[in-house]
TORKOL-4160 file (C-alpha; in steps of 0.2 Angstrom, whole numbers, padded with zeros to 4 digits, m for minus):
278
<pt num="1" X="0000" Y="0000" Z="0000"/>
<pt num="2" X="0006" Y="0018" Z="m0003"/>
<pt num="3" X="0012" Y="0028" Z="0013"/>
<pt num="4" X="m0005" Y="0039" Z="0019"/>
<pt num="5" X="m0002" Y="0058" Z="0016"/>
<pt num="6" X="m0012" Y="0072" Z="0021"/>
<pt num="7" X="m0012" Y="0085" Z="0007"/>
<pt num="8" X="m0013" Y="0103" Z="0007"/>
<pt num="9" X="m0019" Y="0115" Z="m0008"/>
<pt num="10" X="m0019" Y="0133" Z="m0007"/>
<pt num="11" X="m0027" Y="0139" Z="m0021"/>
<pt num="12" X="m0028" Y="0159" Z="m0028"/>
<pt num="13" X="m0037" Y="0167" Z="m0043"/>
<pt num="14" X="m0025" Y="0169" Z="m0054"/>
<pt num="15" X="m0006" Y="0163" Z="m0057"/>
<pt num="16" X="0001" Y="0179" Z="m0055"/>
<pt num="17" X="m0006" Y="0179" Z="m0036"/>
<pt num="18" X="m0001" Y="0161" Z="m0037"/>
<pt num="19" X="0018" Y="0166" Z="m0039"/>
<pt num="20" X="0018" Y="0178" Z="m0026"/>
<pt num="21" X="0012" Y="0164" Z="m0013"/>
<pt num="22" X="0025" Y="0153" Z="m0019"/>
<pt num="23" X="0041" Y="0165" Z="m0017"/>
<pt num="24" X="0032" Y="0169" Z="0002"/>
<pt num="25" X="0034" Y="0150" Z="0003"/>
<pt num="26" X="0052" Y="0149" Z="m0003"/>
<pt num="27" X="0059" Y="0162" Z="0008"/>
<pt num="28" X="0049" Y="0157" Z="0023"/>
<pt num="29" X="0056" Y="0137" Z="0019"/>
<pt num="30" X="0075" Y="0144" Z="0017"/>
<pt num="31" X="0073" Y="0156" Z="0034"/>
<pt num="32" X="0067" Y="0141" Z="0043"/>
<pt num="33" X="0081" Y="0131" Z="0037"/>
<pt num="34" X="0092" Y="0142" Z="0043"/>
<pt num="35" X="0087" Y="0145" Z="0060"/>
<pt num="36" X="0085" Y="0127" Z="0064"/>
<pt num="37" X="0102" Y="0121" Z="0055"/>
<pt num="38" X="0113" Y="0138" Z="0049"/>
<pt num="39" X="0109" Y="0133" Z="0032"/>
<pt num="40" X="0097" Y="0129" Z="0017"/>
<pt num="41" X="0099" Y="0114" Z="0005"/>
<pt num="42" X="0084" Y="0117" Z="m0009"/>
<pt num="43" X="0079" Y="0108" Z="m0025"/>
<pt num="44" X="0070" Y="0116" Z="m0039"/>
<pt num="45" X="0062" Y="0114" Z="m0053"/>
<pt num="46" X="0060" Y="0121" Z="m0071"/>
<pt num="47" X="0043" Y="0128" Z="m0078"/>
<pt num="48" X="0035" Y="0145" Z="m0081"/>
<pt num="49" X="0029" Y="0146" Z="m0064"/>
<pt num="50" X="0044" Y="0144" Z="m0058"/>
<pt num="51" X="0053" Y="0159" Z="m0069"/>
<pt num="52" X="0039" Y="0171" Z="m0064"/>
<pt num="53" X="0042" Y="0166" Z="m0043"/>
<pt num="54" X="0064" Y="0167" Z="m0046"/>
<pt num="55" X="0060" Y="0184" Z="m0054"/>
<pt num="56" X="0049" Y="0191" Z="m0041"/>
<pt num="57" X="0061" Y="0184" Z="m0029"/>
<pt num="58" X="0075" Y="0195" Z="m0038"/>
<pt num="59" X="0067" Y="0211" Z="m0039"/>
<pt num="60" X="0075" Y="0221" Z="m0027"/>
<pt num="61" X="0059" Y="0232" Z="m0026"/>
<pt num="62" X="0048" Y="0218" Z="m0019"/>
<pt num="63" X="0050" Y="0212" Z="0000"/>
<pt num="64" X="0056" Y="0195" Z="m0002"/>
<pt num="65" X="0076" Y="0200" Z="m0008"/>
<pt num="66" X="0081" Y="0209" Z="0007"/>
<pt num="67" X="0073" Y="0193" Z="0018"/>
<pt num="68" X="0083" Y="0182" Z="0008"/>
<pt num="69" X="0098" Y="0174" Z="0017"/>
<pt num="70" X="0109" Y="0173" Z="0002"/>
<pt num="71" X="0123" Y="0170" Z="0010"/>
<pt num="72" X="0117" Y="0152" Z="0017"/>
<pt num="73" X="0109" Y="0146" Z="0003"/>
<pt num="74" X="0114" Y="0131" Z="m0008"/>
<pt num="75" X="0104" Y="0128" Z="m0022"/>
<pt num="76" X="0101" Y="0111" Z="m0032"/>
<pt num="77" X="0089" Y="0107" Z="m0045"/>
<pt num="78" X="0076" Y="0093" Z="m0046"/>
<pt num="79" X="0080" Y="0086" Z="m0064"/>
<pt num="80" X="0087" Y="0094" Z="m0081"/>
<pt num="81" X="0089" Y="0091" Z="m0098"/>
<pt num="82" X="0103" Y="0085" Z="m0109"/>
<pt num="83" X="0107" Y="0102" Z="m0116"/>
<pt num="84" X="0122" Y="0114" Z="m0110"/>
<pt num="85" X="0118" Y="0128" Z="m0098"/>
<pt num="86" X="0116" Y="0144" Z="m0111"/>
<pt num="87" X="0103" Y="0134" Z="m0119"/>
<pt num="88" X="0085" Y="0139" Z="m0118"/>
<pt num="89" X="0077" Y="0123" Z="m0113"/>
<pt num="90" X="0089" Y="0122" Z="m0098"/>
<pt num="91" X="0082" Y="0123" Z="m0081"/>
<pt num="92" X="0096" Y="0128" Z="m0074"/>
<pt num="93" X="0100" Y="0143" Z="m0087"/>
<pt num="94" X="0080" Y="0149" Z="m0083"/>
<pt num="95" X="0085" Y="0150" Z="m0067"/>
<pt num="96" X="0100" Y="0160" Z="m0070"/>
<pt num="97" X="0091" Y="0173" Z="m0080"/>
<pt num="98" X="0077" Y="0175" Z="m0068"/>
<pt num="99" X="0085" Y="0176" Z="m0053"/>
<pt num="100" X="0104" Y="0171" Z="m0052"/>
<pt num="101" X="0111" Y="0184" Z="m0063"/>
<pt num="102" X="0104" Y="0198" Z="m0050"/>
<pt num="103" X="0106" Y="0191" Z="m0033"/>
<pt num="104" X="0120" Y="0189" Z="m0022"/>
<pt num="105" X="0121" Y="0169" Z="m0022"/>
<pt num="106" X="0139" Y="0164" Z="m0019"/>
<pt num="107" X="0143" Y="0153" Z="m0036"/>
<pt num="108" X="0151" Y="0139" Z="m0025"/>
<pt num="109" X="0132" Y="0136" Z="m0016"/>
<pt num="110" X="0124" Y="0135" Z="m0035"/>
<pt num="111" X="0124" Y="0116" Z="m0039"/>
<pt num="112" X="0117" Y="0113" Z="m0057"/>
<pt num="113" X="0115" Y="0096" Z="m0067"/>
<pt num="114" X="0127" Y="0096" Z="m0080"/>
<pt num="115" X="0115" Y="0092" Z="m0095"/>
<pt num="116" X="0129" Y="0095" Z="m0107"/>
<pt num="117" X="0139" Y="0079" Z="m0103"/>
<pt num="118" X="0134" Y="0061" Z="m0105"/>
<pt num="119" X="0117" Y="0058" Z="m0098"/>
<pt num="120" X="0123" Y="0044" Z="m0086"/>
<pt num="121" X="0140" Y="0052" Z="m0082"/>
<pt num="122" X="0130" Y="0070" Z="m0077"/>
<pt num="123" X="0118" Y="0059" Z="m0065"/>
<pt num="124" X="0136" Y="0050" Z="m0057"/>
<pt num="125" X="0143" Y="0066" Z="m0056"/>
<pt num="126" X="0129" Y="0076" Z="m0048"/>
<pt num="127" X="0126" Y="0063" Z="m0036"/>
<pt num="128" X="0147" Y="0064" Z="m0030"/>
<pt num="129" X="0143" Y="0081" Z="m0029"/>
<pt num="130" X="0128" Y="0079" Z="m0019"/>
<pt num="131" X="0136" Y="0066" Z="m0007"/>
<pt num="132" X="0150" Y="0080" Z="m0004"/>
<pt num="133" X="0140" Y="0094" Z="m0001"/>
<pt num="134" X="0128" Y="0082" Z="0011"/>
<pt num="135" X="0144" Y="0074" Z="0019"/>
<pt num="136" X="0136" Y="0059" Z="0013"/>
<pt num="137" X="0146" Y="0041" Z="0015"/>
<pt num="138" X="0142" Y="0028" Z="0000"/>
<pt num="139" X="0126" Y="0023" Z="0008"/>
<pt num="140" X="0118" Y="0039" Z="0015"/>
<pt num="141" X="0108" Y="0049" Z="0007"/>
<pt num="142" X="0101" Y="0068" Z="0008"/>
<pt num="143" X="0089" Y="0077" Z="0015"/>
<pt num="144" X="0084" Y="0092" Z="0005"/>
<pt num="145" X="0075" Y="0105" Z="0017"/>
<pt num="146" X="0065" Y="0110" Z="0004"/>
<pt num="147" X="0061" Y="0103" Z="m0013"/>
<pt num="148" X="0049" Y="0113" Z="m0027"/>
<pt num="149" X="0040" Y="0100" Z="m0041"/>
<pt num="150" X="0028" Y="0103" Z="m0054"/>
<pt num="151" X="0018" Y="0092" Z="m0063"/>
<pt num="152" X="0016" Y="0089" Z="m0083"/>
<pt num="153" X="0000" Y="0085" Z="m0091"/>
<pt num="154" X="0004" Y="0068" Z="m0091"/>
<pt num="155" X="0007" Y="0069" Z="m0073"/>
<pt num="156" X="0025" Y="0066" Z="m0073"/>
<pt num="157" X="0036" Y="0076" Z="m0060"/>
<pt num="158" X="0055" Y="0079" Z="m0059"/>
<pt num="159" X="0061" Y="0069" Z="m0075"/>
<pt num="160" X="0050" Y="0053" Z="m0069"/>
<pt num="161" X="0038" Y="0051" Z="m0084"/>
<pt num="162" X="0027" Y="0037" Z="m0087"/>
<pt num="163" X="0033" Y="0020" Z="m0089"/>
<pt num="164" X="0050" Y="0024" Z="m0088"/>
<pt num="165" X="0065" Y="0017" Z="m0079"/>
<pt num="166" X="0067" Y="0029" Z="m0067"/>
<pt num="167" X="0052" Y="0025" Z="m0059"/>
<pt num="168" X="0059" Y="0009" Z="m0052"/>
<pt num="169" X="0076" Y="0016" Z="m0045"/>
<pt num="170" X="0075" Y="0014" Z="m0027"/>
<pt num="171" X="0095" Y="0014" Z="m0020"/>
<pt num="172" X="0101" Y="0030" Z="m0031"/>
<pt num="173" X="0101" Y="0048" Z="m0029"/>
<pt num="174" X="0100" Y="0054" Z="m0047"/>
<pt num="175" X="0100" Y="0045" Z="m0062"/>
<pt num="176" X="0098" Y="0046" Z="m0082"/>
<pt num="177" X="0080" Y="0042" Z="m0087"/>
<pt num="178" X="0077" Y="0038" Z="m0105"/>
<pt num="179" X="0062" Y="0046" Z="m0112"/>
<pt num="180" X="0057" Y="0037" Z="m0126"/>
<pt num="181" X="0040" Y="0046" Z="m0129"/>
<pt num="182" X="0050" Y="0062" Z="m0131"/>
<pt num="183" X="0067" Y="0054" Z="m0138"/>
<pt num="184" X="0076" Y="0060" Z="m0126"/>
<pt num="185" X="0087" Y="0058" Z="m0111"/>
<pt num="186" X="0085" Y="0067" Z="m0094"/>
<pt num="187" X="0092" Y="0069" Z="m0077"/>
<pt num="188" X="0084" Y="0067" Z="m0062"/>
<pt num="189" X="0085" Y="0066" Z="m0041"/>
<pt num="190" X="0075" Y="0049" Z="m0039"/>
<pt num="191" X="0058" Y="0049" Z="m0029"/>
<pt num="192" X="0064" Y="0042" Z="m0012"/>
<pt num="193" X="0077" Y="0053" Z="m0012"/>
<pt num="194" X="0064" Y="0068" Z="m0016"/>
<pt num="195" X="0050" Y="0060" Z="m0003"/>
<pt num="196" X="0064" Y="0061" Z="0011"/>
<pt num="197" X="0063" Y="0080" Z="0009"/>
<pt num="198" X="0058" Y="0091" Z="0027"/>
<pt num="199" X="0045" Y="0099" Z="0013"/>
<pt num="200" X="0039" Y="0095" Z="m0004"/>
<pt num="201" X="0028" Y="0110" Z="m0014"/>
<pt num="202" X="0019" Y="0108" Z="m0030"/>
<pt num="203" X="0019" Y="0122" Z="m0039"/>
<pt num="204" X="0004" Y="0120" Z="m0053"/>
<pt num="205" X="m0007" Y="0133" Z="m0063"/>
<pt num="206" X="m0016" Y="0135" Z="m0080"/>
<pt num="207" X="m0029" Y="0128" Z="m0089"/>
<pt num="208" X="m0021" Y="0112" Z="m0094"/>
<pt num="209" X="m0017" Y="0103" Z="m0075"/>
<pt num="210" X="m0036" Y="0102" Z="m0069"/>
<pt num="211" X="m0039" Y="0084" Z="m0075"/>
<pt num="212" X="m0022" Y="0075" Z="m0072"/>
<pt num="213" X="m0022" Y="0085" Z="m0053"/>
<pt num="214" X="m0040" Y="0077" Z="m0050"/>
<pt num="215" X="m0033" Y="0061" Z="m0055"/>
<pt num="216" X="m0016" Y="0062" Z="m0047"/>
<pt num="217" X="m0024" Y="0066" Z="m0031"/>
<pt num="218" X="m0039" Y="0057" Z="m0032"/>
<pt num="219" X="m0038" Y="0044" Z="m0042"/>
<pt num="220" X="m0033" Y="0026" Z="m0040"/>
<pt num="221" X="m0013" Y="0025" Z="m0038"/>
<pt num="222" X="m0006" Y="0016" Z="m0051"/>
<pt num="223" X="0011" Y="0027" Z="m0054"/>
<pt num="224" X="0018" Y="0019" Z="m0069"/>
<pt num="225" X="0007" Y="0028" Z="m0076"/>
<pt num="226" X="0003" Y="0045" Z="m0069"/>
<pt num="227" X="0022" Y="0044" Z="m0057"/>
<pt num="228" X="0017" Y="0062" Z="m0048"/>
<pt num="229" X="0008" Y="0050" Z="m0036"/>
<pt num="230" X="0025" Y="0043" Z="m0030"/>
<pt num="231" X="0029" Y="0059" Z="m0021"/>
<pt num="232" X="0023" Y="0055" Z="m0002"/>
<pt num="233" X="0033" Y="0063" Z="0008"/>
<pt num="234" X="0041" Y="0052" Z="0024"/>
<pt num="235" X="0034" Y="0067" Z="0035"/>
<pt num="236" X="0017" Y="0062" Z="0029"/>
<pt num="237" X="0013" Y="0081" Z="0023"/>
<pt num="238" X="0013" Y="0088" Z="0005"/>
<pt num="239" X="0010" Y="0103" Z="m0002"/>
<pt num="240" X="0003" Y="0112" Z="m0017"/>
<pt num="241" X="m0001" Y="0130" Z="m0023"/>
<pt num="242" X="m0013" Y="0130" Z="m0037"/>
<pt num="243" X="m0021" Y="0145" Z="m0048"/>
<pt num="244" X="m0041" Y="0142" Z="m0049"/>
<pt num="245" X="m0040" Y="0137" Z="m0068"/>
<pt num="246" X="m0029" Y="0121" Z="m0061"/>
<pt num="247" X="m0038" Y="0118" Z="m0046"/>
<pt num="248" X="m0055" Y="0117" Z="m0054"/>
<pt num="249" X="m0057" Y="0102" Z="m0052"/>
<pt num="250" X="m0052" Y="0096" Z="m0034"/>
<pt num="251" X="m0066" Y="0099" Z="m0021"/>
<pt num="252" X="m0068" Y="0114" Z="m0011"/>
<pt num="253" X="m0071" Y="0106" Z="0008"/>
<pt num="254" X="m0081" Y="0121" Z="0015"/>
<pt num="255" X="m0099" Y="0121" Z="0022"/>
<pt num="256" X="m0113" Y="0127" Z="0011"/>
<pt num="257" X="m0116" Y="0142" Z="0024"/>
<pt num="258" X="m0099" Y="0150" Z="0023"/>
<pt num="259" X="m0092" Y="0163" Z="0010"/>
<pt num="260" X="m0084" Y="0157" Z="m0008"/>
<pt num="261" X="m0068" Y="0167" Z="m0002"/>
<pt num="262" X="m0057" Y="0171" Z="m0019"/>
<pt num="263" X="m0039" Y="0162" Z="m0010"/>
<pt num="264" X="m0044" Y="0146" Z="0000"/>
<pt num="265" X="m0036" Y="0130" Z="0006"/>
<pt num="266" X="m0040" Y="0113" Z="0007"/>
<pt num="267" X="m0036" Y="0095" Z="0014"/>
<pt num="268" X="m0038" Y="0078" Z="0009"/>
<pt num="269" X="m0028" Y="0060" Z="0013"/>
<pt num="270" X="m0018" Y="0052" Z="0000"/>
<pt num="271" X="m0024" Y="0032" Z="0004"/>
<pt num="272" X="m0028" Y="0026" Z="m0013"/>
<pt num="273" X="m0030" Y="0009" Z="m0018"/>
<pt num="274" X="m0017" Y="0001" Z="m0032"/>
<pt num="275" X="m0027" Y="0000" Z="m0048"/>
<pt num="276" X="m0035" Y="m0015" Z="m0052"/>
<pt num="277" X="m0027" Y="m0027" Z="m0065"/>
<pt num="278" X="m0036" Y="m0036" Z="m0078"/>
């Protein structure tokens, strides 16, 4: 049986509003990190959602820069793809442009996948350089204090798409993930390693997400197929900030007799049963 998870959505009109609520939730992740440990170990991911949160987060005209404790952050990255880091498809070169470029992170606390190697030798590598950075021996492995996903419309996460390889891959902190319904290769952090995380955050908006959310979250678990649903965190808590257009489909758990308010939040428990085989 999957590991019980109580879920959390928080869900805003709009994806703009939606950004703002997610840079409040990085800086408050990475202050909370520091004042229980004196530093911050992140993951995060690519996306448009993502871009528009990293910008806001650089804008020196918004509240969230000066609150940022630069100086103790070390930032990883969920996944990327074989391409080098000046190309446009890189996650890591998005994050550069939106945020990295105009902040005052220390280059030696910026950890990116390099996706212009060998797929398989960038996983090796990354995960040496994890196990260093961790102080990790051959058989430990890391706990990220903060770890931001988003999902496809397929209802993959990370690089962990549908009936690949990657899904299966329970001793390894990253890996190379052949994706043969995109001819391609990727690099991932592996899904124990994500679920051992202090927090895991969906980040998710647009028209496009209401129907694979719905079934991600509701739906019977059968993650070969929709892998998003392999992301239970060991703390038993997950998260997800969602506009209206991607949550229009999840239910609303208020009474009849109280307002429709415009920003709400609502909880339900992952407990599904594994899909039934023929």
């Amino acid at each position: 049986m999957p590991r019980r998870v109580v879920v959390t959505y928080k869900v805003w009109p709009t994806a703009a509003e939606m950004a703002e609520a997610a840079v409040e939730e990085f800086v408050s992740a990475v202050n909370k990190a520091v004042e229980a440990r004196g530093v911050a170990r992140v993951a995060i991911s690519g996306g448009t959602t993502p871009q528009v949160t990293y910008a806001l987060l650089a804008d020196r005209a918004k509240p969230y820069f000066a609150r940022m404790p630069w100086e103790k952050l070390h930032l990883f990255w969920v996944d990327e793809r074989t391409v080098p880091p000046d190309n446009k498809d890189s996650n890591y070169g998005m994050t550069k442009r939106a945020m990295l470029d105009h902040v005052p992170l220390p280059a030696s606390q910026v950890h990116r996948m390099e996706g212009e190697l060998e797929p398989v030798t960038a996983a090796q590598r990354y995960e040496e350089l994890i196990r260093r950075e961790f102080g990790l021996d051959r058989n430990g492995s890391p706990v990220f204090d903060f770890v931001q996903l988003g999902m496809g419309d397929d209802g993959h996460t990370a690089s962990l798409f549908p009936h690949t390889q990657a899904l299966h891959e329970l001793g390894k902190i990253v890996v190379a993930n052949h994706v043969p319904q995109m001819n391609t290769w990727r690099i991932t952090l592996t899904w124990p390693v994500i679920n051992q995380a202090r927090e895991v955050s969906f980040w998710i908006e647009g028209p496009k997400k209401p129907a694979i959310l719905r079934e991600v979250l509701l739906g019977a678990y059968d993650p070969e197929s929709k892998p998003s649903q392999l992301i239970r965190p060991e703390n038993g808590e997950l998260g997800f900030l969602l506009d209206a257009e991607a949550a229009a489909q999840l239910p609303r758990t208020i009474s009849d007799e109280e307002p429709e308010e415009e920003i709400y939040s609502a909880t339900l428990e992952l407990n599904q049963s594994a899909k039934a085989k023929a």
